[in-house]
Residue, then its C-alpha position, 0 to 999 in steps of 0.5 A: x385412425x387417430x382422432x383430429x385434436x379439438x379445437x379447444x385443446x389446440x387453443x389450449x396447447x397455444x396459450x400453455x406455450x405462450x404462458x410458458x414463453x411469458x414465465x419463462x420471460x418473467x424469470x429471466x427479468x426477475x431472476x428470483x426463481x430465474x432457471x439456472x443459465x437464463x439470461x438477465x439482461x444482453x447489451x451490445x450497444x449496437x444502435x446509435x442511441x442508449x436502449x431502454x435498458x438504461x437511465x438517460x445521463x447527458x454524459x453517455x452515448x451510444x455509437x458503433x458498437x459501443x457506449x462510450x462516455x468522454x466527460x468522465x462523469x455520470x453512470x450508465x446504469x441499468x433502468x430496472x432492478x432486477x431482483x436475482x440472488x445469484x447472478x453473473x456479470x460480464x462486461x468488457x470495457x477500454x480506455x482506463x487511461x491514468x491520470x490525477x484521481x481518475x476512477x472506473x467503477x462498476x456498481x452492483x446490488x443498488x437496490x434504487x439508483x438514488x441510493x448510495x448502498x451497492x457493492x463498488x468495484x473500484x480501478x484507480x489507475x494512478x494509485x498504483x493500479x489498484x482494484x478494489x470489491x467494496x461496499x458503500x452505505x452513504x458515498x458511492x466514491x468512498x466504499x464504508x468497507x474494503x472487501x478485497x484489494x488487489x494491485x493490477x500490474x502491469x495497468x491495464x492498457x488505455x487501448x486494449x479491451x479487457x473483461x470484467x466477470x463479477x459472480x455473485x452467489x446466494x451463499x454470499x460468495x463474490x468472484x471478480x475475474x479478469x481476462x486482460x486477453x489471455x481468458x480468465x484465470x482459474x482463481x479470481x482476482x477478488x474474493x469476498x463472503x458478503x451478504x449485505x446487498x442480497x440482489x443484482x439491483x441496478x448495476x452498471x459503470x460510472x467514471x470519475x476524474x479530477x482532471x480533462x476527461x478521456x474516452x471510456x468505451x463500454x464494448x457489451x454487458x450480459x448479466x445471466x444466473x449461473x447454472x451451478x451454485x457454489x457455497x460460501x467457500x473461499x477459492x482464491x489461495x490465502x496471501x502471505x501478511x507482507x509478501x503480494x502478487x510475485x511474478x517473474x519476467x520468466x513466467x515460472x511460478x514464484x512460491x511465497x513461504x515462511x523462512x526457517x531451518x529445514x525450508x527449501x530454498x527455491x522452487x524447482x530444487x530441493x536444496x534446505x536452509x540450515x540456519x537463519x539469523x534470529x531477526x528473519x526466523x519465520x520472516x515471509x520470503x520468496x522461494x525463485x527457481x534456480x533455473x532463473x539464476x542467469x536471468x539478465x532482465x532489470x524487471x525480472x521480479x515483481x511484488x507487491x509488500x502490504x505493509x511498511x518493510x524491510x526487505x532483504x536479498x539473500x545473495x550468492x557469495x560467489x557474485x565478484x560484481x552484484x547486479x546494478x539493482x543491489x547496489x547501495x543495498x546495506x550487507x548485513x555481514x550476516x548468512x543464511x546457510x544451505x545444503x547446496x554443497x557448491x555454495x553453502x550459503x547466501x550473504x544478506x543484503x537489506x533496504x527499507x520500502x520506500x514510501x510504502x504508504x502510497x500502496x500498493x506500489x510494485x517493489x521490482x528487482x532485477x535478474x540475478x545476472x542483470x548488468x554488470x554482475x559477474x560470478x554468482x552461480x546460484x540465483x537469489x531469494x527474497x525477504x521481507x519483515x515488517x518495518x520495527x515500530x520502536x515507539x517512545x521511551x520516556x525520560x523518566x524511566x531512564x537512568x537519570x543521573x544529576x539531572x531531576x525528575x519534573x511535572x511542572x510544565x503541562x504539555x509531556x507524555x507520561x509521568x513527567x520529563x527530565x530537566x538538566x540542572x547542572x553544566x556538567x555531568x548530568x546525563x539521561x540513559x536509555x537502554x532499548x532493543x534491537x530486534x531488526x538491525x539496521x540504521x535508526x533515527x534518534x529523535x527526541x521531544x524537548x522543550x527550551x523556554x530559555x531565549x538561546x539554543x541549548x545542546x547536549x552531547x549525544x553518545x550510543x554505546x559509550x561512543x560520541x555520535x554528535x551535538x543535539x541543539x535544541x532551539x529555544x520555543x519561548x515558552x517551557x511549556x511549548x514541545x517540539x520534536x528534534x529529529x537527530x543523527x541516525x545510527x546502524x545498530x545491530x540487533x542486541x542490547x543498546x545504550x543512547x545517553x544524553x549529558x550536559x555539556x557545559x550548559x544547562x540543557x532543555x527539558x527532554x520528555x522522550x526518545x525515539x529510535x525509529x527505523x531509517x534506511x540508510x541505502x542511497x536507493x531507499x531514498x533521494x537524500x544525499x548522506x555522508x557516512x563515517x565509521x564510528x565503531x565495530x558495533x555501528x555506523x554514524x550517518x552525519x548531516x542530510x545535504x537537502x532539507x526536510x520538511x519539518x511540521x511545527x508544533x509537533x505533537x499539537x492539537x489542532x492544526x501544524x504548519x508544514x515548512x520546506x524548502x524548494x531549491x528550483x521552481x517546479x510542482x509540488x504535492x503535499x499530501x497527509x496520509x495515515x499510518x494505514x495508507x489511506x489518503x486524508x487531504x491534498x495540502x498542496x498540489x500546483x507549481x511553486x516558486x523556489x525557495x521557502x514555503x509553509x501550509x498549514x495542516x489542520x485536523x479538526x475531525x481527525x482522530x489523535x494518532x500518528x500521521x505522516x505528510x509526503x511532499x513529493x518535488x518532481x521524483x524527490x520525495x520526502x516524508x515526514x510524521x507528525x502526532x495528533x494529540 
């Protein structure tokens, strides 16, 4: 017969139970020793008023299930810190409607809500869809560093509800998973290797805009230590240097890969390359499926280029009628063979991505087969090399014939300039080399002190090419720069010579030859075109007037002059050669005709910038240097 329990021991059994209840409440609130699966915290907004959780903000509401914020502005985030070193976040959240400078963002790691140190998640629907992991030291708004960038596309619709997961490991491993409704995918969206904020802190969303505000609806957040721990190793696959996120209408997998002799072409064939032009040797290319070449969609490929490029298309020669997307691509005359015996190569057409520097914006092209093409049998590939980056080339070290070699006028780079003496006869030569072929732009920097305009005769490869007129600046000690006809040079040696003709011209301080594309599609100028020669092709005269910045290169500030031929909005906007948004000179409706803003870059460090002044769908852009 067994013994009744003492008192005592049930009293004892009661308070190990209620003591193992409390720790077990203790870990999963504080998440240090927390057991792995515990819950952290479990949100569902289910009351009509925000719960405990939370720090009150006048912006936030709770009701049906949701929290919700119409204002975009203030954060909802969490009233305690919870101090787990491993922990994920899952929320899902609607309404990421796009507008001008509105921002969602989802905070984590803050170790006091009055401190600006956190990890950011950052999506901006209205530049390009980006998603951004970043962390901030000083300035939740601006991340002191870009952890991980991804384009989401298409965005993320206003109406539909989408998940967000953020896994963070003690090894330091953070995970940014997405499921826009069809679950999440294997590998995550964003991925870092970062210890800078060691615990889950506060966390919570914050919303943003410069513009009326719109409903942003919180639907659950549910914060838990993961059951398994994963070490600091990078799942999501490495990306190619240019080549970003392809994906196909079809839905098969597009493969990104190095082009050169013996690569197979496509995805779902083992058809090779068997020869290369020298300027795509080891360029980043996409690999289609042959599968897709009848595909008619006019949205059937899409990426992303990280950087400025120039694209290529290796097309079927057997297309009698190209798609309606390819036209006005440039056809290069050059091939890239194969060992598919029915075609036995592909011809290459190139284009310039436009207006790269407000990345990430998705580069599409059509189906192989879109609208009105007829003929091709076999589907396309695509290219992409970084856009060449000529730099200068000084005057002094041309050839220079007549004219003399000066240093008494401050103000040029290097060791000096050329200053023409005589009418006739005197000449600079510049020899440079084409390495990517395709149209570029010959500019030049000068100084006219005189009270009249000067010109030379400006000639590539012993062919004239035009008049350059450089008008006067009052002072010989004032540069300015002079943006010229543009050429298609092949890749190869090149020669570019200016030559007095017939009065003393200006001084010249350097040439710059700088990749243009000359396809109507890569830009909204209207050009005329005119065959010079074999070797290259003279574009002539822009019809709409650029916007030109004056002085160019200066010191501390330049005045940006354009042209509006109807009343409409205008943006001008500065931005660095790395993309990232500096100031807004301009953003409101103007009336036609002239107009002039002024850039000022006191703070800025010297360097190439470049200003975009977008009229309507016309955009322009122009760089200028900061000494």
């Amino acid at each position: 017969m067994k013994k009744p329990l003492h008192a005592s021991a049930v009293f004892s059994g009661k308070c190990w139970i209620i003591l193992a209840l409390l720790l077990t409440f203790t870990l999963s609130h504080t998440g240090a020793s927390a057991q792995p699966g515990s819950v952290i915290l479990q949100e569902e907004f289910n009351g009509n008023s925000l719960s405990s959780n939370w720090l009150p903000d006048e912006n936030w509401s709770a009701q049906s299930g949701f929290a919700y914020n119409v204002q975009d502005m203030g954060a909802l985030i969490t009233s305690k810190k919870y101090d787990s070193d491993s922990y994920i976040i899952e929320t899902t959240v609607k309404g990421f409607t796009g507008s001008y400078w509105r921002q969602f963002r989802f905070i984590f790691g803050q170790a006091d809500p009055s401190d600006p140190k956190a990890y950011v998640l950052t999506y901006s629907p209205d530049t390009g869809g980006t998603l951004t992991l970043g962390w901030s030291t000083d300035n939740i708004y601006h991340p002191t560093s870009m952890l991980d960038e991804v384009s989401i596309y298409p965005r993320l619709e206003k109406d539909q509800p989408h998940r967000f997961k953020i896994a963070r490991y003690k090894s330091g491993l953070i995970q940014i998973y997405l499921d826009k409704g069809t679950g999440y995918g294997k590998t995550p969206v964003l991925e870092t290797i970062d210890k800078n904020y060691q615990n889950s802190g506060h966390f919570g969303w914050q919303v943003s805009t410069q513009t009326a505000g719109e409903i942003f609806y919180i639907d659950r957040i549910e914060a838990r230590v993961p059951e398994v721990e994963k070490p600091a190793v990078r799942e999501k696959p490495k990306e190619d240097d240019l080549i970003t996120q392809v994906s196909a209408s079809t839905g098969k997998s597009y493969k990104v890969s190095k082009l050169s002799k013996g690569s197979e072409i496509y995805v779902d064939r083992s058809f090779q390359i068997t020869s290369v032009p020298s300027y795509l040797q080891g360029a980043s290319f996409v690999q289609t499926a042959m599968d897709d070449k009848k595909e008619t969609d006019k949205f059937e490929l899409v990426t992303f280029m990280k950087k400025a490029v120039v694209v290529y298309v290796a097309y079927d020669p057997r297309g009698s009628v190209l798609p309606a997307w390819l036209n006005g691509w440039h056809k290069t005359g050059d091939v890239i063979g194969t060992t598919d015996p029915k075609m036995k190569s592909l011809q290459v057409y190139s284009k310039l991505v436009d207006y790269w520097q407000v990345y990430p914006r998705p580069f599409i092209m059509g189906g192989n087969m879109a609208s009105p093409a007829a003929g091709a049998q076999a589907n396309y590939i695509v290219i992409a090399v970084e856009r060449p980056v000529m730099g200068n080339l000084e005057a002094e070290n041309a050839v220079v014939k007549g004219a003399k070699i000066a240093s008494d006028h401050a103000g040029y780079d290097g060791n000096g300039f050329v200053d023409f003496v005589n009418d006739k006869q005197d000449y600079i030569e510049w020899t440079t080399d084409i390495k990517v072929p395709g149209t570029y732009t010959l500019s030049f920097k000068f100084s006219n002190g005189s009270a009249n305009t000067r010109s030379l005769a400006l000639s590539a490869n012993n062919v004239a090419v035009g008049t350059a007129s450089f008008l006067p600046l009052s002072s010989w000690a004032n540069w300015a720069s002079y943006s010229g006809p543009r050429v298609f040079l092949k890749a190869g040696t090149h020669k570019i010579r200016l030559t007095a003709n017939g009065q003393s011209g200006p001084n010249i301080d350097y040439l710059s030859v700088d990749y243009f594309d000359a396809s109507p599609q890569g830009n909204s100028l209207d050009m005329l075109a005119r065959t010079a020669s074999p070797e290259f092709d003279v574009i002539g005269d822009i019809i709409d007037p650029q916007p030109v910045a004056y002085p160019n290169p200066f010191e501390h500030s330049t005045k940006i002059s354009y042209h509006l031929p109807e009343k409409g909005r205008v943006n001008l906007t500065i931005y660095s050669l790395q993309g990232k948004k500096h100031a807004v000179l301009v953003d409101q409706m103007q009336e036609a005709g002239n107009h002039q803003t002024e850039f000022t870059a006191n703070g800025l460090p010297g360097g190439i910038y470049l200003y975009q002044l977008q009229r309507g769908d016309v955009i322009s852009v122009g760089k200028v240097l900061k000494r």
